[in-house]
C-alpha positions as MATLAB code, in Angstrom:
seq = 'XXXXXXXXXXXXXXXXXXXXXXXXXXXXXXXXXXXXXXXXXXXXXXXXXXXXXXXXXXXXXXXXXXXXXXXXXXXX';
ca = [
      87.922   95.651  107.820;
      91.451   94.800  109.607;
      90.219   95.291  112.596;
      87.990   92.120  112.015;
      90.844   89.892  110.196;
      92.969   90.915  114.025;
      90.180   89.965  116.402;
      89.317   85.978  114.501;
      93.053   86.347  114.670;
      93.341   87.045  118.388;
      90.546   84.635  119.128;
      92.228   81.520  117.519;
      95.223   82.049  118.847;
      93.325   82.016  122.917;
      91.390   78.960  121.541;
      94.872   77.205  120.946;
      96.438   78.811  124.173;
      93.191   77.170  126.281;
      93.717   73.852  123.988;
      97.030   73.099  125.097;
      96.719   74.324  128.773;
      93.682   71.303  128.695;
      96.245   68.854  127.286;
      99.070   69.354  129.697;
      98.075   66.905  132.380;
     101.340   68.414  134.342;
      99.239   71.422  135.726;
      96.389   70.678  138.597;
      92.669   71.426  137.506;
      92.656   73.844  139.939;
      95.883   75.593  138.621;
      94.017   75.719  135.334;
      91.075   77.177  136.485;
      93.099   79.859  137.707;
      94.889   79.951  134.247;
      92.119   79.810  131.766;
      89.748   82.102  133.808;
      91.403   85.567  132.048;
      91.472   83.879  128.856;
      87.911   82.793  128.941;
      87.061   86.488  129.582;
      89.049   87.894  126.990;
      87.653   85.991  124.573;
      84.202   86.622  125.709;
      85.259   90.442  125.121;
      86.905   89.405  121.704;
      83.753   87.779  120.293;
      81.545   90.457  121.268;
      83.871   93.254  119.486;
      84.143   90.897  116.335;
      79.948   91.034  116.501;
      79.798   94.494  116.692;
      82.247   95.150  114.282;
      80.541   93.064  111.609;
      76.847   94.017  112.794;
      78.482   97.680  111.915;
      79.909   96.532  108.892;
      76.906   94.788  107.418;
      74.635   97.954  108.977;
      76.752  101.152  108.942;
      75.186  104.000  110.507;
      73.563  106.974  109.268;
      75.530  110.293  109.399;
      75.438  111.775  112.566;
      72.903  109.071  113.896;
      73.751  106.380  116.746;
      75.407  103.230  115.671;
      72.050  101.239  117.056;
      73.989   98.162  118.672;
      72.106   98.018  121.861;
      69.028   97.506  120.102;
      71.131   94.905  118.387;
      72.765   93.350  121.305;
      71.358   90.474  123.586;
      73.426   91.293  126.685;
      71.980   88.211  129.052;
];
């Protein structure tokens, strides 16, 4: 699945954006709160579309039936 290959894609490349904003002693810790706050969120969103994607993958749905990830999901 591309769309898989793009998200681990996507996700490394915020893991190296968050990596050198922790590096550059230049910006205040408050400044990178403020920084890394989005990024932390995206990626939360990234890695729970890359676990869908390859629950779906490794489970693919019956025709015409739900996909079933909210049985599959642990959304604490």
């Amino acid at each position: 699945m591309n769309s898989i290959k793009h998200i681990k894609k996507a996700i490394e490349e915020l893991d190296a954006e968050v990596e050198k904003l922790l590096l550059d002693w230049s910006i205040p810790l408050n400044e990178k709160d403020n920084i890394m706050l989005p990024l932390v969120r995206e990626k939360k969103v990234l890695t729970q579309t890359l676990e869908d994607l390859i629950y779906l993958q490794e489970n693919p749905p019956a025709p015409n039936q739900p996909c079933g990830i909210s049985k599959y999901r642990d959304d604490n």
